[in-house]
C-alpha positions in Angstrom: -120.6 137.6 32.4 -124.1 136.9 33.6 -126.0 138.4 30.6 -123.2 136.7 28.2 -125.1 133.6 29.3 -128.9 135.3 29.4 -128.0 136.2 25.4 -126.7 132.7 24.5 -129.4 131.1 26.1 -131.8 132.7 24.2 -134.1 131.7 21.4 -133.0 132.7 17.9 -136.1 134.2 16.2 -138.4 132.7 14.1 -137.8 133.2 10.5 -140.7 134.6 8.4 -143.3 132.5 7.2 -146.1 132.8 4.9 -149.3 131.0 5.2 -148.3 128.8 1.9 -145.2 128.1 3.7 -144.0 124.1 3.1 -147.4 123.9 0.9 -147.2 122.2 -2.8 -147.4 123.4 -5.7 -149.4 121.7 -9.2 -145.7 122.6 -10.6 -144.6 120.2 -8.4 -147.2 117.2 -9.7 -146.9 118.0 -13.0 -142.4 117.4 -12.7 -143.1 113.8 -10.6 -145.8 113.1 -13.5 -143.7 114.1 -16.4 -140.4 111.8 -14.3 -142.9 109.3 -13.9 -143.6 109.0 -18.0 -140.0 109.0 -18.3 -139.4 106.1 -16.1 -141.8 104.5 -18.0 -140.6 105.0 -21.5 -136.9 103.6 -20.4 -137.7 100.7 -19.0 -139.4 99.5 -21.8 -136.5 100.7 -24.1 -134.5 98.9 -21.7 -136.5 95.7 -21.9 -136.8 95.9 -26.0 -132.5 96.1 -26.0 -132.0 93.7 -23.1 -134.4 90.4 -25.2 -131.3 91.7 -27.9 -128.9 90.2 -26.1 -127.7 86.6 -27.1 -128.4 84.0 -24.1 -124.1 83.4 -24.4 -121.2 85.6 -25.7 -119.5 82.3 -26.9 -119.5 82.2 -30.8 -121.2 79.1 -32.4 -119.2 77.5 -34.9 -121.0 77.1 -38.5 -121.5 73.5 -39.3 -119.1 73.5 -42.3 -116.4 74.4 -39.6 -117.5 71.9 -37.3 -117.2 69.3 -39.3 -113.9 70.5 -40.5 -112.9 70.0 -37.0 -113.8 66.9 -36.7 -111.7 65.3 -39.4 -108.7 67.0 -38.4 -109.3 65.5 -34.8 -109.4 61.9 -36.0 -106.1 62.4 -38.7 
């Protein structure tokens, strides 16, 4: 029972490592660069779609209409 415990207490070992080991790589700059263009590029798609949108979803009625409207209100 005694070295059941010695063997559980121990350390697991290490697991190989290089010298490079959790280093970069330019591979790794040139992906956040290229994302970064990306990001770019949509949000100013996004901006030119978004000045697209009408200030209100209501629809404006024409003036022939309006004035249509009008007479029938006072009959």
């Amino acid at each position: 029972m005694n070295h059941l415990i010695v063997w559980l207490a121990q350390d697991p070992p290490a697991p190989p490592q290089g010298p490079e080991f959790g280093g970069s790589s330019p591979v790794g700059l040139v992906v956040i660069l290229a994302l970064a263009v990306a990001l770019v590029f949509l949000i100013r798609s996004m901006n030119k779609h978004l000045r697209k949108i009408p200030a209100s979803f209501d629809e404006q009625p024409s003036e022939s209409t309006r004035s249509g409207e009008a007479k029938d209100q006072k009959d």
